[in-house]
C-alpha positions in Angstrom: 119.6 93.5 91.7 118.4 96.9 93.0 115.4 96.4 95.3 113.0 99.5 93.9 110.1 100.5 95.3 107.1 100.7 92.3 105.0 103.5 93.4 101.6 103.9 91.4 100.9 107.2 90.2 97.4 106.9 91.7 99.0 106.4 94.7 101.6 109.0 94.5 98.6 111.8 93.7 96.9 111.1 96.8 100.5 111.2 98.5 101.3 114.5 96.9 97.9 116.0 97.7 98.3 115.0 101.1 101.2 116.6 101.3 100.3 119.9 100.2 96.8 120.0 102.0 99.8 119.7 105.6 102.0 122.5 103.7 98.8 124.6 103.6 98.3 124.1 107.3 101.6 125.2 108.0 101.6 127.9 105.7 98.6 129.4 107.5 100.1 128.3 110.5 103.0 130.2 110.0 101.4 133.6 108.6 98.7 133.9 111.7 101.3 133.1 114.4 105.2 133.2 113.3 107.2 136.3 112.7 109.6 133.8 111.2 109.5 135.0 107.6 111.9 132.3 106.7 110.1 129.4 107.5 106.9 130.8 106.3 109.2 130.5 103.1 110.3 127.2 103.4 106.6 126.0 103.5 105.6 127.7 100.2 108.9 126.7 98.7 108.0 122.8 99.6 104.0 123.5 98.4 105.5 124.8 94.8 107.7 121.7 94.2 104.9 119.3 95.2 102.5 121.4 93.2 104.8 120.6 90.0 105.1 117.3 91.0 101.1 117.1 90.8 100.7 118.6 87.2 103.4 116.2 85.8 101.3 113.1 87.4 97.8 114.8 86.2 99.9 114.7 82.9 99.1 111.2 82.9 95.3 111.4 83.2 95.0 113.7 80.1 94.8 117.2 83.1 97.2 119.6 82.9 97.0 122.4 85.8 97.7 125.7 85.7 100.2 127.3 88.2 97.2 129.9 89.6 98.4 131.3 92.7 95.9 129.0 94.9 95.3 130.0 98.5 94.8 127.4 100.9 91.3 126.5 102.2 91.1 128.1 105.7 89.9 125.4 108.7 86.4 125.6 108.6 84.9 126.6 112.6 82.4 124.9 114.3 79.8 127.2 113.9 76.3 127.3 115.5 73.6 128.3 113.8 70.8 130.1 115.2 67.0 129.2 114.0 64.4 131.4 114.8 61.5 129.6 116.0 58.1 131.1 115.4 
């Protein structure tokens, strides 16, 4: 008897998100800071597979995604905001 691992698709979403949300770190990673074009590649090939991966799960909750060329959400900086104080 195989010993097979039941992952739930709830479960696999959130995995697959994860994944992509470290991808787009990388991804921005690698364009600010590389000159290595390949591995800037190799990032964005990995985010396109997960990215299918996603809309076939999403399948199962009645969503279907669009492949929109999505750009990652850049790190939001600690800003401080000045108040003027009359």
């Amino acid at each position: 008897m195989a010993n097979e691992e039941v992952v739930s698709p709830n479960i696999r979403v959130a995995d697959v998100l994860e994944q992509i949300e470290r991808l787009d770190k990388m991804i921005a990673f690698h364009k600010a800071n590389s000159p290595d074009d390949a591995m800037l590649k190799q990032y964005q090939y990995l985010r396109q597979r997960y990215f299918r991966e996603l809309a076939k799960l999403m399948k199962l909750y009645n969503f279907q995604l669009s492949t929109l060329k999505i750009k990652p959400n850049k790190p939001k900086s600690k800003q401080v905001k000045a108040t003027a104080m009359a």
